[in-house]
C-alpha positions in Angstrom: 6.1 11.2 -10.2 8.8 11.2 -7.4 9.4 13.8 -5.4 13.3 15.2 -6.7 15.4 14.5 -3.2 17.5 17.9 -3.9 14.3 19.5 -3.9 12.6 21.7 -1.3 9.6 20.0 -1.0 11.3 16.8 -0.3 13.4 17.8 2.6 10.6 19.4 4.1 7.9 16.4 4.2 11.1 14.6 5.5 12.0 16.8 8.1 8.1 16.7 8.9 8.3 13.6 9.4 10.9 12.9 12.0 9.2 16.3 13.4 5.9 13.6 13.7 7.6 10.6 14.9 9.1 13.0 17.7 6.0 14.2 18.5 4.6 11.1 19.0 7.3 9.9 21.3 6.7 13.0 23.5 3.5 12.1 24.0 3.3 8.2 23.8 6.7 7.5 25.5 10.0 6.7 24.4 9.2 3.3 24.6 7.3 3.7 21.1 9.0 1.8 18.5 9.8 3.7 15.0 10.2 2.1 11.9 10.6 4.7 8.9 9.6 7.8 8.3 9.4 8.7 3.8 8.7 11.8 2.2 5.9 10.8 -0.6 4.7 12.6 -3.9 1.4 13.5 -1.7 3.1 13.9 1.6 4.9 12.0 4.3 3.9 8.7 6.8 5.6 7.2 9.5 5.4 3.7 10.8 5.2 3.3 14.6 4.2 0.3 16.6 3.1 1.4 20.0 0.7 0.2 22.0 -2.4 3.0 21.5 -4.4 2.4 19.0 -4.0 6.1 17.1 -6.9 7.4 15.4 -8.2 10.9 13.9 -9.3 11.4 18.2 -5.1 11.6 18.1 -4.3 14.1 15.7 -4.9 17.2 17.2 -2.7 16.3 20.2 -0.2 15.1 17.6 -0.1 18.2 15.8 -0.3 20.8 18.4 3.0 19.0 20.0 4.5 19.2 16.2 3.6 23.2 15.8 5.5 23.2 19.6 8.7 21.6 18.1 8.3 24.2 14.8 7.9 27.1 17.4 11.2 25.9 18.6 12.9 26.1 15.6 15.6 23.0 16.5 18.5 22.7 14.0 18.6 19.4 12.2 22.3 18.4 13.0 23.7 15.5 10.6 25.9 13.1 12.6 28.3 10.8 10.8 29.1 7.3 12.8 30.8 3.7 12.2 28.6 1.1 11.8 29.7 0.0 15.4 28.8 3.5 17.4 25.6 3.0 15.0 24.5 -0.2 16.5 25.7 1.3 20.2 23.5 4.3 19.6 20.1 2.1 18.2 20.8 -0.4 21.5 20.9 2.5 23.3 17.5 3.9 22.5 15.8 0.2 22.5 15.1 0.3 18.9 14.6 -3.1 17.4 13.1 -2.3 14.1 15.9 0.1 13.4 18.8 -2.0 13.7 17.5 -4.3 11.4 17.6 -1.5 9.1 20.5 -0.5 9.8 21.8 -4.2 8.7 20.4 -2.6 5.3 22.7 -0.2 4.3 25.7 -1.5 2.6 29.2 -1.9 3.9 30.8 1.0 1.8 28.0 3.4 2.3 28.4 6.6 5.0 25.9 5.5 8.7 24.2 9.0 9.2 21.7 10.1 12.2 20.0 13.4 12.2 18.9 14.9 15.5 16.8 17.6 16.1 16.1 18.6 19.4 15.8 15.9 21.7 14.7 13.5 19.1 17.6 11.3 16.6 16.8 9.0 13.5 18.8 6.5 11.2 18.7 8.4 8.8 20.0 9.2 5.0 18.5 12.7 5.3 18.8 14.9 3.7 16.8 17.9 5.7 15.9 21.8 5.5 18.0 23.5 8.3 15.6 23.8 11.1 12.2 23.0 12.1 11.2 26.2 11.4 11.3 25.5 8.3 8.9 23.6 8.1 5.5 25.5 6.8 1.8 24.2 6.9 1.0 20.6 7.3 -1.8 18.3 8.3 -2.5 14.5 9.4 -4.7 13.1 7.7 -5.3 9.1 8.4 -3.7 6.0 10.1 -3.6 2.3 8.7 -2.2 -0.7 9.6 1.0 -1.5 7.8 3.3 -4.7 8.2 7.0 -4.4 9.0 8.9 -4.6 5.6 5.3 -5.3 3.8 5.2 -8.9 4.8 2.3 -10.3 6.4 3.9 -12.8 8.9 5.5 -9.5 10.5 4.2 -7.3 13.0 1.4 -5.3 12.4 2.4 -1.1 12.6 0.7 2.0 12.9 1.4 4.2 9.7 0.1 7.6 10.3 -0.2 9.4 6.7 0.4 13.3 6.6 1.0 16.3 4.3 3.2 18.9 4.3 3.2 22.3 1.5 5.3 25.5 1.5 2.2 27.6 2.0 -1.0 27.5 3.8 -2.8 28.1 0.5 -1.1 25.0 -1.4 -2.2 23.1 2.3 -5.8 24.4 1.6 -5.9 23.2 -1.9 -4.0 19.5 -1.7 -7.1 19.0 1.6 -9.8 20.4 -0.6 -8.6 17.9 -3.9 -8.7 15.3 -1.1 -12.1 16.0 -0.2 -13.1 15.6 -3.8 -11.7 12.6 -4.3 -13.7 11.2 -1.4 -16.6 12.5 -2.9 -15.3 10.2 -6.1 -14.2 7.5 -4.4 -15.0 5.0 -7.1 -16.2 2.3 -4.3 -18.6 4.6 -2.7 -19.9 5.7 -6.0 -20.0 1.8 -7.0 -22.5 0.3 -4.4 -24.7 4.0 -4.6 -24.9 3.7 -8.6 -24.9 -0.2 -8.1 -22.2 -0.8 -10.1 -20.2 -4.1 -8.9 -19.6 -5.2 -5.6 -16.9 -7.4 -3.8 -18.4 -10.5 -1.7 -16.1 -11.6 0.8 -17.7 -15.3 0.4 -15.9 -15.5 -2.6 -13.0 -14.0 -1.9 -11.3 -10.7 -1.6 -10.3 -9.0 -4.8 -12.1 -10.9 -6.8 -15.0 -8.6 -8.7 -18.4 -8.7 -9.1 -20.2 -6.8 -12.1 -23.9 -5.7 -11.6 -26.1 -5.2 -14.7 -25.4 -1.3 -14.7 -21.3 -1.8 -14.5 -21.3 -4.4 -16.8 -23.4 -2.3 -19.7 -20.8 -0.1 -19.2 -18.5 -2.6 -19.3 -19.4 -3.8 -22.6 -20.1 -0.6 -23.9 -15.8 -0.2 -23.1 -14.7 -3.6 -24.5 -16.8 -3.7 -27.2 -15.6 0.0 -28.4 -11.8 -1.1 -27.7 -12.5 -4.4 -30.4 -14.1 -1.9 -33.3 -11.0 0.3 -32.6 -8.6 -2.5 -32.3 -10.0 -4.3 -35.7 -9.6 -0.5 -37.4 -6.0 -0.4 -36.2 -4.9 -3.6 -37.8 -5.2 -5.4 -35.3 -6.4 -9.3 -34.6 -8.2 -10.6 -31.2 -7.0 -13.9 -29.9 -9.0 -16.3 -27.1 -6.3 -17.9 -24.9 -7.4 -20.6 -22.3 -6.9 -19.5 -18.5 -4.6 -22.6 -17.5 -1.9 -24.1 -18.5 0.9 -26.5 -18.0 3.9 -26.0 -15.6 5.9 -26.6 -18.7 4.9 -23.5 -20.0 5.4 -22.0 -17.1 8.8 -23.2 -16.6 10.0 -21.7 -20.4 8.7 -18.3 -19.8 10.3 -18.0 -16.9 7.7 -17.3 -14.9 8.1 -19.8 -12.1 11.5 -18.6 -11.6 10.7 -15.2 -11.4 7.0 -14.7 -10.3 6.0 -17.8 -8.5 5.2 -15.9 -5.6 2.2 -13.9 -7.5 0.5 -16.6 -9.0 -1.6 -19.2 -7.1 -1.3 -22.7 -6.4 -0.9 -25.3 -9.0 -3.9 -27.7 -9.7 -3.1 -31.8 -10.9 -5.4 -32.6 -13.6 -4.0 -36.0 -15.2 -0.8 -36.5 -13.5 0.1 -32.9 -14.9 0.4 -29.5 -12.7 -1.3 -26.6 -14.0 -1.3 -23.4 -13.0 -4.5 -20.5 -13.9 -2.6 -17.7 -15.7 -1.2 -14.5 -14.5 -0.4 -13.2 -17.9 -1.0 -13.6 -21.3 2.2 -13.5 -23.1 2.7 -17.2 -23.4 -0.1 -18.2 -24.9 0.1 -16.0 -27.7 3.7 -16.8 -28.3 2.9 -21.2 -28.6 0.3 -19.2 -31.4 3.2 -17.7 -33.1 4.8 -20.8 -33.3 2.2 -22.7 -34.1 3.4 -22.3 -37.8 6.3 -20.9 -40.0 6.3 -17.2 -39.9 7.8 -15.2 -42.8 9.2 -11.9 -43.3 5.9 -10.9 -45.3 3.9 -12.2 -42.2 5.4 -9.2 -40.2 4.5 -7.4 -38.3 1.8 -9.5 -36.7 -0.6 -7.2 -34.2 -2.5 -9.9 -31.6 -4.8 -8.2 -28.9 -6.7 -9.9 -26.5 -9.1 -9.6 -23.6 -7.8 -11.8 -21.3 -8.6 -12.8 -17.9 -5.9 -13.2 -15.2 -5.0 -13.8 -11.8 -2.4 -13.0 -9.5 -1.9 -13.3 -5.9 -2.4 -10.0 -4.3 -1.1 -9.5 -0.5 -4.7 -8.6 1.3 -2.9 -5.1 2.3 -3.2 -4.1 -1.1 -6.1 -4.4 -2.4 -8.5 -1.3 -3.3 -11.5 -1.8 -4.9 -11.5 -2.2 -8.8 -7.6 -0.6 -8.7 -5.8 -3.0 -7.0 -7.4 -6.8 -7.4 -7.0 -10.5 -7.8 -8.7 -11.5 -10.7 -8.8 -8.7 -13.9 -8.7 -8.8 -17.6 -6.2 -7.2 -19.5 -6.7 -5.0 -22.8 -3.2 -7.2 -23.8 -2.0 -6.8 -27.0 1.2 -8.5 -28.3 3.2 -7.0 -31.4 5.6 -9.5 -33.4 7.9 -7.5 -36.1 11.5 -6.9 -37.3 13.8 -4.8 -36.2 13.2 -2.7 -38.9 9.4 -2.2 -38.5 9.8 -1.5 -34.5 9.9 2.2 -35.1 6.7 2.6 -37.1 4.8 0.0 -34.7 5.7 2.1 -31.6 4.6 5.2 -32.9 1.4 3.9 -34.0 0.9 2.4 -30.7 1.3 5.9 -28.9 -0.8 7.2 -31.6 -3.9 4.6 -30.5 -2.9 5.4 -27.0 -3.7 8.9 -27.2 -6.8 8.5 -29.2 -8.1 6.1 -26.6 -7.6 8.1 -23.4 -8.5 11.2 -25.3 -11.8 9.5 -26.8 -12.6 9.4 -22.9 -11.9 12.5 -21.6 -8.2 11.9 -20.6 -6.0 14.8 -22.4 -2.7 15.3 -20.4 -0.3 12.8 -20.8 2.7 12.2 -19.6 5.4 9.4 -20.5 8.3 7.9 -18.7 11.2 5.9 -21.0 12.9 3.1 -18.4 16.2 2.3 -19.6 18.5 -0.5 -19.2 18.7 -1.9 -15.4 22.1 -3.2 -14.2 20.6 -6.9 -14.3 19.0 -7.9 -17.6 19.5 -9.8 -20.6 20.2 -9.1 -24.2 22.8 -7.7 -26.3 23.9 -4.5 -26.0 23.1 -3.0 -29.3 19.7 -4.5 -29.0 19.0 -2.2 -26.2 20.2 0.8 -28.2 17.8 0.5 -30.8 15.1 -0.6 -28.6 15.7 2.5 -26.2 16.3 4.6 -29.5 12.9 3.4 -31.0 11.2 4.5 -28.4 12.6 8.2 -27.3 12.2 8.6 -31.0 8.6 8.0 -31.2 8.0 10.1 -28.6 9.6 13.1 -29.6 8.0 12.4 -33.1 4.6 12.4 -31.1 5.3 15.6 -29.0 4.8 13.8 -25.6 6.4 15.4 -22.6 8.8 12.6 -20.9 11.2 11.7 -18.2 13.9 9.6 -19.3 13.9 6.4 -15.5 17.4 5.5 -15.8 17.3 2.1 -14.8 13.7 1.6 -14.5 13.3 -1.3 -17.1 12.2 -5.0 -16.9 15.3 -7.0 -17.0 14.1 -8.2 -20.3 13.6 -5.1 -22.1 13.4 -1.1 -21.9 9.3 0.2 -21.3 7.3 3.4 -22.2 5.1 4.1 -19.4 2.1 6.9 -20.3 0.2 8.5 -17.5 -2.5 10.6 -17.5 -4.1 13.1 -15.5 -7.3 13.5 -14.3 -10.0 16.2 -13.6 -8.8 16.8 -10.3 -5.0 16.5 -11.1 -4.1 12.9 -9.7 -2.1 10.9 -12.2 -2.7 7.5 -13.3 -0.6 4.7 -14.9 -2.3 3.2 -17.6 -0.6 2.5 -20.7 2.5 0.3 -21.0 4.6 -0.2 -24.0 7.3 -2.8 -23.3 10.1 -4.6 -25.2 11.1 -8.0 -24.5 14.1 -9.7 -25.4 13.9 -12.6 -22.9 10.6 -14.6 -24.4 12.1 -14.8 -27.6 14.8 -16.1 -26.8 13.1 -18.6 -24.4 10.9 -20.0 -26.6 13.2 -19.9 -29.8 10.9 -17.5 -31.8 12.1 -17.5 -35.1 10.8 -15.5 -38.8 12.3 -16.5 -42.4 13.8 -13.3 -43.4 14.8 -12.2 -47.3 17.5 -14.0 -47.0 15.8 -17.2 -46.4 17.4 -17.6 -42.9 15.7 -17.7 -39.7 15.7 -14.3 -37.9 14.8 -13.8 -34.1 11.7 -11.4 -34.3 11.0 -8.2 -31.7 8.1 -9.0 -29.5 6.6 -6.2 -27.6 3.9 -6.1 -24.9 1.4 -3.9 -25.1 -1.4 -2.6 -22.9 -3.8 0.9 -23.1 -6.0 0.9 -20.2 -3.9 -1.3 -18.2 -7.0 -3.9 -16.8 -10.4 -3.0 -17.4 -11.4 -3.3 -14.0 -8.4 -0.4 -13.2 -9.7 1.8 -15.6 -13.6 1.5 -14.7 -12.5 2.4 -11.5 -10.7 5.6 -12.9 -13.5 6.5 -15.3 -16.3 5.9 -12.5 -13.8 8.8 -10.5 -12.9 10.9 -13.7 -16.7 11.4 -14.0 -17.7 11.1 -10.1 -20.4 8.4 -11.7 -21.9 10.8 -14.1 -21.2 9.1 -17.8 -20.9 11.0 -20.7 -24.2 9.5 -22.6 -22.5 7.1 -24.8 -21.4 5.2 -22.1 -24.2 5.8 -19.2 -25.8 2.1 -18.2 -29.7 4.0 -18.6 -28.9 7.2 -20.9 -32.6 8.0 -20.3 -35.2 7.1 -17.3 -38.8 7.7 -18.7 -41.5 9.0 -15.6 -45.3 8.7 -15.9 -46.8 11.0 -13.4 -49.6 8.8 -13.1 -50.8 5.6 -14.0 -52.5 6.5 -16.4 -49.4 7.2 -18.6 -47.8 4.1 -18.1 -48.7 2.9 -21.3 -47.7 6.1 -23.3 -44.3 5.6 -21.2 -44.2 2.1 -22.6 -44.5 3.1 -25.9 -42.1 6.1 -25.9 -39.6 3.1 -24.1 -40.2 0.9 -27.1 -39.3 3.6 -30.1 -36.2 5.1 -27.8 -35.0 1.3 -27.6 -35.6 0.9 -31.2 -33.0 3.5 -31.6 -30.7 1.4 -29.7 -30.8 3.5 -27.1 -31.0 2.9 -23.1 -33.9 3.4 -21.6 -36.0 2.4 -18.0 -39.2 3.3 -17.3 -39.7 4.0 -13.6 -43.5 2.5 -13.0 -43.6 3.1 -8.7 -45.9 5.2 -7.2 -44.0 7.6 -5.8 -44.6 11.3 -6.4 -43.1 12.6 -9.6 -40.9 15.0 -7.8 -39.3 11.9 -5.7 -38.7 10.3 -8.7 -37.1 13.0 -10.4 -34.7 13.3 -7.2 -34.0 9.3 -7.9 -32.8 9.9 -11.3 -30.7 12.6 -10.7 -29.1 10.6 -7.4 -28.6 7.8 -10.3 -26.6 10.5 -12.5 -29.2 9.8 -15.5 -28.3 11.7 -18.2 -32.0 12.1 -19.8 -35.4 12.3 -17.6 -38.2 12.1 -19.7 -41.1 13.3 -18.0 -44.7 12.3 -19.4 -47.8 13.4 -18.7 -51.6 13.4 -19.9 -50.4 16.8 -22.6 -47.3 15.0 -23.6 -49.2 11.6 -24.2 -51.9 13.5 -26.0 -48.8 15.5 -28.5 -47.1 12.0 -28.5 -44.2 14.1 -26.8 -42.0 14.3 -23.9 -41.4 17.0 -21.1 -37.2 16.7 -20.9 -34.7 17.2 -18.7 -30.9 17.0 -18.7 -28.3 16.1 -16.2 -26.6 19.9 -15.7 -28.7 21.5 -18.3 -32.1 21.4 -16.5 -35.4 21.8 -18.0 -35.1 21.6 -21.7 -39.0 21.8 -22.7 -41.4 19.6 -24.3 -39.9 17.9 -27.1 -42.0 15.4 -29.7 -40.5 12.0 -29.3 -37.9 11.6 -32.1 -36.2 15.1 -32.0 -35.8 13.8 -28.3 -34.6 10.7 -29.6 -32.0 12.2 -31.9 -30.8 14.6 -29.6 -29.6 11.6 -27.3 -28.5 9.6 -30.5 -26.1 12.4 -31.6 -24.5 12.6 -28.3 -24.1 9.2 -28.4 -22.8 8.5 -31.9 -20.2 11.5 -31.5 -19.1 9.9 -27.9 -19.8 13.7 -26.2 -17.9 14.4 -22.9 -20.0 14.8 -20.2 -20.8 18.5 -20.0 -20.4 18.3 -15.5 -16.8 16.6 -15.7 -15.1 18.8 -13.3 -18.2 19.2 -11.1 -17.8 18.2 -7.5 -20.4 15.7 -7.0 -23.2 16.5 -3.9 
């Protein structure tokens, strides 16, 4: 969610950050080269490109010379110009990034600079009053960033910060941070030897190790069961096809740039696809749709790939190569109502069936560009804002903020430790249609132009492993935990009692290792709780002789001794009734 400019918060991460830029030139020299400085919905950054490398050594140099220019409570002054006295002014001051920015703003809107103390900025503002103003705040890291995002421009330093009304809210925002470190889904993935990333293959590209991919499958094949229940049908689509195809949907005129490089294969280009849409559309028409037909509900798992900028990528959030939970929804203008309501209905079971409870929605509206009639729009937009009021989901109304084809839903949701996540998209499309002439024989045995929306619930799968391996700091609820339960002999002698116990659990359906090394029981107990087992099953000669095992439970402790199928069908209840992990909110060790 954006920060609301009118708002307090705003103006004071802003006026932080020209507060941090001026700092820096005090002690780095006016000869530092500023770029821009925006409040975020976290904090603030600023973009600098100066010679010293900054790193954390830096900050506490940075911010004492900040708390120095707070002490002297300077008066942000807001100074009006022409565009000429502008460009005199950024000469002036040898800053080359800023009048290229300054080329930015259009002809009929007002050139502003704001100076506070010794220190002016292009600037649109707007600012709190003073520096003084300005409460608790803290830097927190510095990456590389390029000039306008593109990667043939200089390289700048962005130095990321925070800023919060009270010391208290400060002490809270660092302490979530810490906790997301400790959740960091990439640290957790090589530790719990989840999926890695080889850089022999290629950046972004995702590599799912026999404990990531059980849980994997144990996702997908979930989302299929629940998809079949909802009336839905899966589709296979092929992962090329012809720059004809390409051409109609309109994707080489509008998002060449994020897909890769065509290949010739018989005189023909083809290109690897970076959505779905268009294969499920030539299956549409791959026959004479009626009225009756409607509404048609097509869901796929299907594997894409876009060209990410290297800057971007982040682990299993932000990749090259992902499969989306896609699902494509054909129906008449009549139907669209019902269909989006039971689509935010399976939306919320989903996210809820893993933990996910508050959601929020945002409803993008018509942008100034797009395509379509009018009234179309209207009853799209209608649809939708009436779905979720029947739903009672909190929303924003993004006035603008739709795909030139077609208004959206977007549904967020909130995690353990308060971050929110975009996940689910419900989005109209007029355009594709229209493009490829989709047609349906209505009642009045003339051909009708059908609705087509785009649908997806996690978003990618790889996204939302990443946010479930986080939501759960690698601790899985049992139904979905790679080993549910790591069987220890404590000596050799048990190993083939362990064996057995392995064979009746798995028998059951149920996940199970049996960890056969030498090592000590206690260092093996300490393994299996660095693992985030849920169940250690602990055998001995007394256990082997009741034909029972000695339990214990990931943040329950030492259960007791427990004969082998009550054991069995505690683990298979949890399982069947998809239990929440009891340590959600824990901060992981």
């Amino acid at each position: 969610m954006k920060l609301d400019p009118a708002s307090l918060l705003y103006r004071m991460r802003h006026s932080a950050a020209h507060v941090m830029a001026a700092a820096v030139r005090r002690l780095y020299g006016s000869e530092v080269q500023l770029d821009i400085g925006p409040p975020t919905e976290d904090g603030f950054y600023y973009d600098f490109d100066l010679e010293h490398r900054l790193g954390p050594e830096d900050f506490p140099a940075i911010e004492a010379e900040m708390a120095k220019i707070i002490a002297e409570n300077q008066p942000f002054e807001r100074i009006e110009v022409t565009r000429d006295e502008a460009t005199a002014l950024i000469e002036g001051m040898k800053q080359r990034y800023k009048i290229e920015r300054l080329a930015d703003i259009p002809a009929d809107e007002a050139i502003t600079f704001y100076r506070n103390g010794e220190f002016l900025d292009l600037c649109r503002g707007p600012h709190v009053a003073s520096t003084g103003e300005i409460k608790a705040f803290k830097l927190l890291n510095v990456a590389g960033s390029y000039y306008r995002g593109k990667e043939t421009n200089p390289m700048l330093q962005r130095v990321y910060a925070t800023a919060f009304a009270t010391r208290q809210e400060l002490d809270d925002h660092l302490r979530r941070l810490e906790e997301a470190k400790q959740r960091d889904h990439r640290k957790l993935g090589r530790e719990l030897d989840l999926f890695s990333i080889q850089e022999d293959v290629g950046p972004g590209l995702i590599h799912w190790h026999p404990n990531g991919a059980r849980v994997r499958s144990i996702i997908e094949d979930f989302w299929r069961k629940e998809h079949f229940r909802a009336g839905y049908d899966l589709l296979y689509t092929p992962h090329t096809g012809r720059s004809a195809l390409w051409q109609t949907s309109g994707h080489l005129g509008f998002y060449k740039d994020s897909m890769y490089a065509p290949m010739k294969i018989d005189e023909n280009e083809y290109f690897i696809k970076p959505m779905n849409c268009p294969f499920h559309i030539e299956i549409y028409k791959s026959r004479i749709r009626s009225y009756r037909d409607l509404p048609l509900r097509w869901a796929e798992l299907g594997t894409v790939y876009r060209y990410e900028k290297a800057g971007v990528l982040h682990g299993l959030l932000r990749v090259r190569g992902f499969t989306q939970d896609d699902a494509h929804i054909f129906c008449t203008p009549d139907q669209i109502e019902d269909e989006i309501v039971r689509v935010i209905r399976f939306s919320n079971f989903i996210w809820k069936t893993f933990g996910f409870t508050e959601i929020t929605a945002y409803l993008a509206t018509r942008p100034k560009e797009s395509v379509g009639e009018e009234s179309r729009w209207q009853q799209a937009i209608a649809s939708l804002e009436h779905a979720l009021k029947l739903e009672g989901i909190p929303y924003e109304v993004d006035e603008g903020g739709g795909a030139f084809y077609g208004p959206k839903i977007d549904m967020k949701v909130r995690d353990c430790i308060g971050r929110e996540w975009q996940c689910t998209t419900i989005q109209f499309d007029f355009n594709l249609p229209e493009r490829f002439e989709l047609e349906f024989v209505g009642a009045d045995n003339q051909p009708h132009r059908p609705y087509m929306v785009h649908r997806a619930l996690f978003g990618s799968i790889e996204r939302f492993f990443g946010i479930l391996v986080e939501q759960y700091a690698g601790a899985f609820p049992v139904w979905l935990a790679p080993e549910q339960a790591r069987i220890l002999p404590i000596t050799d002698k048990q190993l083939d009692y362990a064996e057995q116990v392995a064979e009746r659990l798995r028998a059951a359906d149920l996940r199970v290792a049996v960890d056969r090394r030498p090592e000590k029981i206690g260092a093996r107990i300490r393994d299996a709780q660095l693992a985030k087992i849920p169940y250690m099953l602990v055998v001995g000669g007394r256990e082997a002789e009741a034909g029972a095992v000695a339990v214990r439970a990931r943040g329950a402790g030492d259960l007791g001794v427990m004969p082998i199928d009550a054991c069995r069908d505690r683990i298979k209840k949890e399982e069947v009734e998809r239990h929440l992990a009891p340590d959600v909110s824990a901060v992981p060790a």
